[in-house]
C-alpha positions as CSV (number, residue, x, y, z in Angstrom):
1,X,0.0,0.0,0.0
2,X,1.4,3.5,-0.9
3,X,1.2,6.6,1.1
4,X,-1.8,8.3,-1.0
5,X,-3.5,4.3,-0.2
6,X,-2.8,4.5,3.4
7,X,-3.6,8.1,3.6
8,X,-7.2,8.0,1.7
9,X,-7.8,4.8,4.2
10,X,-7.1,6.5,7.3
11,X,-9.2,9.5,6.2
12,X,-12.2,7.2,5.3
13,X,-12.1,6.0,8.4
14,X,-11.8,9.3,10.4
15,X,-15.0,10.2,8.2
16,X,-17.1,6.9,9.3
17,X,-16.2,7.5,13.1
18,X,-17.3,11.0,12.9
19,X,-20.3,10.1,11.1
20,X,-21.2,7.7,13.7
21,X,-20.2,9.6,16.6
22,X,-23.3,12.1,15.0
23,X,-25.8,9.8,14.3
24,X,-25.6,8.2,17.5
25,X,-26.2,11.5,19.0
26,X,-28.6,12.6,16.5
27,X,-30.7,9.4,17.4
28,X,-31.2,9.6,21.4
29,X,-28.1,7.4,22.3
30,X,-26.7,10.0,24.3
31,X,-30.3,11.4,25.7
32,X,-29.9,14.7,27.6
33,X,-30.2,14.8,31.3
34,X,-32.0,17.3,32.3
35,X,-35.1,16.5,29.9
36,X,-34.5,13.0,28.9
37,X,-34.1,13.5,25.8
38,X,-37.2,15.3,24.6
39,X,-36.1,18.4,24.2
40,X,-38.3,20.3,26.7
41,X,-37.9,20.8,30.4
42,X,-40.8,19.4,32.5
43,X,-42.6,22.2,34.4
44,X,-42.2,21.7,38.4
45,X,-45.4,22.8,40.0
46,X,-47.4,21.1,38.5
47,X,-45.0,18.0,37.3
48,X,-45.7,18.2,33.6
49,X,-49.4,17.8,34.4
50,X,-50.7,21.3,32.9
51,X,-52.8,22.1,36.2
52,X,-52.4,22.4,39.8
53,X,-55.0,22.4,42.6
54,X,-57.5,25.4,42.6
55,X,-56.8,27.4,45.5
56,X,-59.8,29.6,46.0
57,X,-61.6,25.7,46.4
58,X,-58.5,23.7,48.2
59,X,-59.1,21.2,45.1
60,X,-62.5,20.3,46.6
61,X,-64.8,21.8,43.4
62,X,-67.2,23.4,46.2
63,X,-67.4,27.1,47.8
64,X,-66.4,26.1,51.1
65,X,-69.2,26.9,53.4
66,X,-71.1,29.2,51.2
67,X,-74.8,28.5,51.3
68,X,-76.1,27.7,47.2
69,X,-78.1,30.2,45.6
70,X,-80.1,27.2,43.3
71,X,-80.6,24.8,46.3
72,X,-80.9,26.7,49.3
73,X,-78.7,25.6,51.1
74,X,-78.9,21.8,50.8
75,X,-75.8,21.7,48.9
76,X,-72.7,23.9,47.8
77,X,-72.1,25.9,45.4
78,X,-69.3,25.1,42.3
79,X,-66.3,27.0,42.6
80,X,-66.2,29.6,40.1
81,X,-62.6,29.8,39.5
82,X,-62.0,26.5,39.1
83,X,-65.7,25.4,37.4
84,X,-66.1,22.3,40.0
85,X,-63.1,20.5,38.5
86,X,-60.9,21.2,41.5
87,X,-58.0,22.2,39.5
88,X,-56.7,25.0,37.3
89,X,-54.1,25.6,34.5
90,X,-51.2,25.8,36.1
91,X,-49.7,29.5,35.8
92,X,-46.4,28.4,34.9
93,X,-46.4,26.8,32.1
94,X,-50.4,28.2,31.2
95,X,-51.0,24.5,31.0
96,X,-48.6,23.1,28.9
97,X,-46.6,21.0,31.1
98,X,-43.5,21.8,29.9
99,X,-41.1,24.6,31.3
100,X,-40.9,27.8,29.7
C-alpha cells in the first residue's frame, strides 16, 4: 500500500467515526439529562401535568361553606374559579406541562 492508499484509508475512516459519533447522537443514544431527551424541560409545580389544585376551592370543586343560591342551602355551590373540577391551568407553564 502507498502513502496516497494509506492516507485515503485513514481518512475514510476518520469520516465513518465521525459520522457515527453524529448519528448516535442525532438518534437519542446520548439522551440529555435534564429532559430525557425530549427536548423540553418538565414544568415543576405542577410535574408536567398542565394544572395544579384550585386554591380559592383547596381542590375540593365546592365554595367552602357558602350557602347555594339554586338549592338553598342543601348543597354547595361550584367553585367559580376552578368550574367544580378542583383544579386549574397551572400559571407556569399556562398548561402546557413543559417549562418555559
Amino acid at each position: 500500500m502507498d502513502r496516497r492508499s494509506t492516507l485515503v484509508a485513514i481518512l475514510f475512516g476518520l469520516v465513518q467515526l465521525v459520522t457515527s459519533a453524529w448519528s448516535t447522537r442525532l438518534h437519542g443514544a446520548t439522551r440529555c439529562e435534564r429532559c430525557s431527551g425530549k427536548g423540553k424541560v418538565r414544568c415543576g409545580p405542577c410535574k408536567a401535568k398542565g394544572n395544579v389544585k384550585c386554591k380559592r376551592c383547596n381542590g375540593s370543586g365546592v365554595k367552602g361553606d357558602e350557602e347555594c343560591k339554586q338549592c338553598g342551602g342543601k348543597g354547595f355551590d361550584t367553585c367559580d374559579k376552578c368550574d367544580g373540577k378542583g383544579t386549574v391551568a397551572c400559571p407556569q407553564c399556562k398548561g402546557t406541562g413543559e417549562k418555559p
